[in-house]
SEDRENDO-784941 format. One record per residue: residue in three letters; z, x, y of N, C-alpha, C, O in turn. Coordinates in steps of 0.001 Angstrom, whole numbers. Each point is the difference from the previous one (the first is absolute). Layout:
// SEDRENDO-784941
<kemar res="ALA" n_zz="Z" n_xx="X" n_yy="Y" ca_zz="Z" ca_xx="X" ca_yy="Y" c_zz="Z" c_xx="X" c_yy="Y" o_zz="Z" o_xx="X" o_yy="Y"/>
...
This chain:
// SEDRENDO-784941
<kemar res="UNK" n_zz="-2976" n_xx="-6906" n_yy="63446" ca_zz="-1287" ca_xx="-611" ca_yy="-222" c_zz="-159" c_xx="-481" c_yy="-1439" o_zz="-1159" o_xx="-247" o_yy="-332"/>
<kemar res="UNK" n_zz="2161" n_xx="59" n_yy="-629" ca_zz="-24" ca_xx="-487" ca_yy="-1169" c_zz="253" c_xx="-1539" c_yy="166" o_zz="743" o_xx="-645" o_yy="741"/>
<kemar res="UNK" n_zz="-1740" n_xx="268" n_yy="-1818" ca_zz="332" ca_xx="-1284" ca_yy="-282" c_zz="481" c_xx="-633" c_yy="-1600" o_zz="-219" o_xx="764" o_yy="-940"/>
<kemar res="UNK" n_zz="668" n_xx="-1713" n_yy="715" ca_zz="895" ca_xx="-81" ca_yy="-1411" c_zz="-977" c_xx="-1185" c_yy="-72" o_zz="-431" o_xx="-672" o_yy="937"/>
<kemar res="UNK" n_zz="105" n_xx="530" n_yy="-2603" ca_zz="-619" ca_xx="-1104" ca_yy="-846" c_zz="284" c_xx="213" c_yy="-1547" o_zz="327" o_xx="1005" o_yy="-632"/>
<kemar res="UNK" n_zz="-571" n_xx="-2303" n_yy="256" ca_zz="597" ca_xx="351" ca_yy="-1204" c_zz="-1635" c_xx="-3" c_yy="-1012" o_zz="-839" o_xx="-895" o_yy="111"/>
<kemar res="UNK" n_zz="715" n_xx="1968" n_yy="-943" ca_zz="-773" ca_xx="93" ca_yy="-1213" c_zz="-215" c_xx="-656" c_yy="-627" o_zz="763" o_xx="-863" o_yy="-435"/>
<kemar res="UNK" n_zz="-2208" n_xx="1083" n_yy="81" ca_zz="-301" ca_xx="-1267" ca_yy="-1336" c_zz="649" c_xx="215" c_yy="-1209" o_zz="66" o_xx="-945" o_yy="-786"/>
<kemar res="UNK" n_zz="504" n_xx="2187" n_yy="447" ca_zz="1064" ca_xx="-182" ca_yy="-1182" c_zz="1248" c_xx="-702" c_yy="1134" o_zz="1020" o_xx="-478" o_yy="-497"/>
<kemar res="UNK" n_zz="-1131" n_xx="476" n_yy="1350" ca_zz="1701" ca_xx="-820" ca_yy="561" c_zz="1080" c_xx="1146" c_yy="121" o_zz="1219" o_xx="-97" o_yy="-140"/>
<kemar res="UNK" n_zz="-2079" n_xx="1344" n_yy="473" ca_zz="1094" ca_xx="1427" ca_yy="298" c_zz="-102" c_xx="-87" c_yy="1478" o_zz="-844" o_xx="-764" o_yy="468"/>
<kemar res="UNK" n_zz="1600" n_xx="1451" n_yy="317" ca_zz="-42" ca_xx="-143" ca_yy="1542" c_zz="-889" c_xx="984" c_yy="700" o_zz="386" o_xx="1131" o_yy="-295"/>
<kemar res="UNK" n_zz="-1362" n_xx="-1099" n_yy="1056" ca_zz="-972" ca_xx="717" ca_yy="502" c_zz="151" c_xx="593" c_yy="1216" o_zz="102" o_xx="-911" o_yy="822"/>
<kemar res="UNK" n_zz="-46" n_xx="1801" n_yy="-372" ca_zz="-106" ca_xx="490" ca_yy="1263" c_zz="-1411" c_xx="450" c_yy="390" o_zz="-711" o_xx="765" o_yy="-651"/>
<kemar res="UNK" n_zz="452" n_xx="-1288" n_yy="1678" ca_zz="-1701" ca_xx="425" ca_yy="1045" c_zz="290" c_xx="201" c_yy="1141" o_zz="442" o_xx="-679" o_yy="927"/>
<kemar res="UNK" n_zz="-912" n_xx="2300" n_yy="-1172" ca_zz="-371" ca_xx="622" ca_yy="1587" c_zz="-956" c_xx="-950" c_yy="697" o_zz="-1147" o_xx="111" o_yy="-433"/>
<kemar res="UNK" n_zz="1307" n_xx="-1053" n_yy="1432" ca_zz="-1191" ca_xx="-757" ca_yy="750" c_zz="-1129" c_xx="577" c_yy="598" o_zz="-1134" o_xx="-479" o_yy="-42"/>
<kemar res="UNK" n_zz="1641" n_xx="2058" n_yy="891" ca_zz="-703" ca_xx="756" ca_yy="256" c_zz="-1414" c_xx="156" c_yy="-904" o_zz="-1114" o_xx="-187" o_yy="490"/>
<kemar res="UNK" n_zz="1338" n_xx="541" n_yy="-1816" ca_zz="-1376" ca_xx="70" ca_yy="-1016" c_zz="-656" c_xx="-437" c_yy="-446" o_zz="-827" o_xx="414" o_yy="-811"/>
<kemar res="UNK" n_zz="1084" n_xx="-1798" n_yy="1389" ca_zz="-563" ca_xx="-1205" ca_yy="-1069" c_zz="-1635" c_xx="25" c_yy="859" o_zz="-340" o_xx="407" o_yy="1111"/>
<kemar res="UNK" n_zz="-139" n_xx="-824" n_yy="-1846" ca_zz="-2216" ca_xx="156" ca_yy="3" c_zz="40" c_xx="-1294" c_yy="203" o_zz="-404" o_xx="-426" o_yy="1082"/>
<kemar res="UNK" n_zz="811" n_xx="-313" n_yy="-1900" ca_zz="-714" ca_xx="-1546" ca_yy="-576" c_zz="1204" c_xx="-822" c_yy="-755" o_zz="749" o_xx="416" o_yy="-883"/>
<kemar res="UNK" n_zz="-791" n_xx="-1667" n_yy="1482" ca_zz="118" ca_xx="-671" ca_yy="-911" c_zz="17" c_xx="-1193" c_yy="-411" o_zz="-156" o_xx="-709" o_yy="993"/>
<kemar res="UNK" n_zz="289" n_xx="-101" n_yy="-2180" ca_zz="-671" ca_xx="-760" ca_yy="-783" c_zz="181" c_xx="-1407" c_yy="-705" o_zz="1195" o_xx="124" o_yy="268"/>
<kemar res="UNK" n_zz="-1221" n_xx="-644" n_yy="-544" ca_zz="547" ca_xx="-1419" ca_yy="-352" c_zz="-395" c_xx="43" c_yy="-1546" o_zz="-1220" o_xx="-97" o_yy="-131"/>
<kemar res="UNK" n_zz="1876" n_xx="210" n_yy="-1015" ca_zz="-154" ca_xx="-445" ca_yy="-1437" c_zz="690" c_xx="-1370" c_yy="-673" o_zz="625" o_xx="-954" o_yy="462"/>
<kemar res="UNK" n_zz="-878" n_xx="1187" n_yy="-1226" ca_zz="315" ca_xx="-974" ca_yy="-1134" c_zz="1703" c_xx="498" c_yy="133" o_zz="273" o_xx="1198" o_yy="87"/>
<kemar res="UNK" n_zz="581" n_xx="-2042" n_yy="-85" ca_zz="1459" ca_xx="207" ca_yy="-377" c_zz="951" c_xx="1057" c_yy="1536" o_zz="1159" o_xx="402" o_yy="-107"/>
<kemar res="UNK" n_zz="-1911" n_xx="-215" n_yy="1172" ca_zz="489" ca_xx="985" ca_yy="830" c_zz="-972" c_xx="822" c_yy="1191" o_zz="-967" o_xx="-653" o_yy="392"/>
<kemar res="UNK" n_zz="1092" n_xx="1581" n_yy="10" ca_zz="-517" ca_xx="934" ca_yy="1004" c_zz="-695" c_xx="1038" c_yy="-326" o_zz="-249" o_xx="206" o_yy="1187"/>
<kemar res="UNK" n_zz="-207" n_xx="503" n_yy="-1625" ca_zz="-651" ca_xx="1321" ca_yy="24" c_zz="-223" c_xx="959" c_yy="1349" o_zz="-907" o_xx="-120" o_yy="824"/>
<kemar res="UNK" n_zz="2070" n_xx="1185" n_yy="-828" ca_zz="-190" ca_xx="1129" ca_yy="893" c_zz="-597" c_xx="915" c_yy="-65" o_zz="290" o_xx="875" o_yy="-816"/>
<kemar res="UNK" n_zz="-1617" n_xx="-735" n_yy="1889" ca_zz="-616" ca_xx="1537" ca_yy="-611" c_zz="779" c_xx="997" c_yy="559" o_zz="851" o_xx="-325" o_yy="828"/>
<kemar res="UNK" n_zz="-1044" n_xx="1864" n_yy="-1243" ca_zz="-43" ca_xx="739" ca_yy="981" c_zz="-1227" c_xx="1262" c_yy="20" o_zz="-1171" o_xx="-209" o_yy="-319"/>
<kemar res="UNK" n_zz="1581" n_xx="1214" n_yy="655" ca_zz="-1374" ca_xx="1080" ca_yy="-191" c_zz="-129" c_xx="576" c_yy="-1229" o_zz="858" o_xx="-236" o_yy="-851"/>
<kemar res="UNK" n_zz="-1657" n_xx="855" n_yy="641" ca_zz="-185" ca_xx="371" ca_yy="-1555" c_zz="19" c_xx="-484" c_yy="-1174" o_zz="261" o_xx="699" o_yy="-980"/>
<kemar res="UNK" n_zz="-632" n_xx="-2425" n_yy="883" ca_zz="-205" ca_xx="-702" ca_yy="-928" c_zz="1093" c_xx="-252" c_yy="-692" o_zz="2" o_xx="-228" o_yy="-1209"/>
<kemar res="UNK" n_zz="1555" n_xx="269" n_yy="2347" ca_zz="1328" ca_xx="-691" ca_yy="-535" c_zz="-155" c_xx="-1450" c_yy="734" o_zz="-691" o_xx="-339" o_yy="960"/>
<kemar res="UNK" n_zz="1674" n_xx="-441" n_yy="-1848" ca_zz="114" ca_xx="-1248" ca_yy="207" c_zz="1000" c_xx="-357" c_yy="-481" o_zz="-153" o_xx="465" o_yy="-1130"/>
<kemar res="UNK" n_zz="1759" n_xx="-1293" n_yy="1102" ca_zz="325" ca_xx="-939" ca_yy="-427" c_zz="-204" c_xx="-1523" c_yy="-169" o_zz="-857" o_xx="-659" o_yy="589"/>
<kemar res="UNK" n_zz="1663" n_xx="245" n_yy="-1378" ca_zz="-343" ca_xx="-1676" ca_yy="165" c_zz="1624" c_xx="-698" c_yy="531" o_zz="970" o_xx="694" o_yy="-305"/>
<kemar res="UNK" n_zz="-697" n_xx="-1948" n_yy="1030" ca_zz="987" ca_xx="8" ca_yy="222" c_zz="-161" c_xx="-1478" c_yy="-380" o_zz="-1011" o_xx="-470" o_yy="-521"/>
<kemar res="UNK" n_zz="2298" n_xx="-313" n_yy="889" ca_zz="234" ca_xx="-1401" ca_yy="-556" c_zz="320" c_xx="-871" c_yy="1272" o_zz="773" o_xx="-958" o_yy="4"/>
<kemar res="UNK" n_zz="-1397" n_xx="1376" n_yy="945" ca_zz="677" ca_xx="-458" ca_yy="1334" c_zz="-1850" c_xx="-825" c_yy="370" o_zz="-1039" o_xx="328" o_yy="-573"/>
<kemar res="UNK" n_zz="1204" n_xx="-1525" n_yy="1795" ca_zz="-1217" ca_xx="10" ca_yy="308" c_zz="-650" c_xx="409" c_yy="641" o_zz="722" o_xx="131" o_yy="989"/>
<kemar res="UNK" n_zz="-1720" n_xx="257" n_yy="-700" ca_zz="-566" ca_xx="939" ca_yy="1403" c_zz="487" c_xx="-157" c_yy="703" o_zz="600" o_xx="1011" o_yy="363"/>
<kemar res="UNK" n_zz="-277" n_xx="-2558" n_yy="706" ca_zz="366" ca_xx="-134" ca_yy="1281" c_zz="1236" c_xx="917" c_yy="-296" o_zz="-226" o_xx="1186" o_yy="237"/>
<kemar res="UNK" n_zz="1237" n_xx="-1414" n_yy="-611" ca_zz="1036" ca_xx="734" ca_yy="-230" c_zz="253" c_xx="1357" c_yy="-181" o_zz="996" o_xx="628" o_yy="359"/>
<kemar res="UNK" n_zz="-2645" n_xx="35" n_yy="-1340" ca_zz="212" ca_xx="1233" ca_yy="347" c_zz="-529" c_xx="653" c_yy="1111" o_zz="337" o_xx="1136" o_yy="333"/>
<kemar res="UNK" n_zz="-1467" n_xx="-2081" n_yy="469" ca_zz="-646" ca_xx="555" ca_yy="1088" c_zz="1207" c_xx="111" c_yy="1017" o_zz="321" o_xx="1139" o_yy="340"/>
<kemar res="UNK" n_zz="235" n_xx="-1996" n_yy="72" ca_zz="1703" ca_xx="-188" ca_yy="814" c_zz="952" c_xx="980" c_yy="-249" o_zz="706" o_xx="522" o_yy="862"/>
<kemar res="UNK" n_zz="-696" n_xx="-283" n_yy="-2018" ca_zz="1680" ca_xx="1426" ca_yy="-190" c_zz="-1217" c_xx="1192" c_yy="277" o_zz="351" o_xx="831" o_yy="837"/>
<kemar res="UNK" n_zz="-1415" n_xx="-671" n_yy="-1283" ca_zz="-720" ca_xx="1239" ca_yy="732" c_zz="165" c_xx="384" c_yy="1270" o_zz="553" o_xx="986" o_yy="487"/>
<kemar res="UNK" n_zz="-1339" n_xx="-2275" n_yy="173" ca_zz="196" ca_xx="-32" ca_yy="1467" c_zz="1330" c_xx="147" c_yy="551" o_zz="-10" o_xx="216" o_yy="1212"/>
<kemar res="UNK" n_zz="872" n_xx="-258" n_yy="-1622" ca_zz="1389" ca_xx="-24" ca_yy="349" c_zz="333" c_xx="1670" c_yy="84" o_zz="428" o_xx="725" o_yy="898"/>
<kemar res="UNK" n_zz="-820" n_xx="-515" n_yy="-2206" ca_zz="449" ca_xx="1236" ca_yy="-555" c_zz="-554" c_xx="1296" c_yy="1282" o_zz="670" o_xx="934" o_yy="441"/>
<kemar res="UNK" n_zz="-1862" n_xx="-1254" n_yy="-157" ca_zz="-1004" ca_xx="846" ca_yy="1132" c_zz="641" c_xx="-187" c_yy="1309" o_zz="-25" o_xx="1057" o_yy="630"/>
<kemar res="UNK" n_zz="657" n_xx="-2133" n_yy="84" ca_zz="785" ca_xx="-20" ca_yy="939" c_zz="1415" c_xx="-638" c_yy="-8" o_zz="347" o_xx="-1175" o_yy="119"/>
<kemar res="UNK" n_zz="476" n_xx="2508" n_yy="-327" ca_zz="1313" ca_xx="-179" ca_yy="-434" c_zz="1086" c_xx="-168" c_yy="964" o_zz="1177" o_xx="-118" o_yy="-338"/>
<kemar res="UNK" n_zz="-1604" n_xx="109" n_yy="1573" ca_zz="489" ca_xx="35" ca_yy="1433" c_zz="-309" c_xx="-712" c_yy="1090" o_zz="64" o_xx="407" o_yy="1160"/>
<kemar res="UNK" n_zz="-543" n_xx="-1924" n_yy="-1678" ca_zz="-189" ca_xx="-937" ca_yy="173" c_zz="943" c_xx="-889" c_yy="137" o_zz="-288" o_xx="-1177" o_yy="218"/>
């Protein structure tokens, strides 16, 4: 259920899809929430990250 994106420093990210709350469209990338007032930012565009999420949640497809 992981999904890979790359960081707004441009380090490689791994997201549990499972946890994700919300997420967001910014300036320069994506914003992932999750619970407890974590968040990354990623460099990918939403559609793209909404798609490897969704992917990520059904892997047996």
């Amino acid at each position: 259920m992981l999904a890979m994106f790359v960081g707004a420093d441009r380090t490689e990210t791994a997201i549990n899809a499972a946890q994700v709350t919300f997420v967001s469209s910014v300036t320069g990338g994506t914003r992932i929430r999750f619970g407890e007032g974590r968040s990354v930012t990623v460099t990918e565009p939403i559609a793209e990250v909404m798609d490897s999420l969704n992917r990520a949640l059904r892997p047996h497809e």
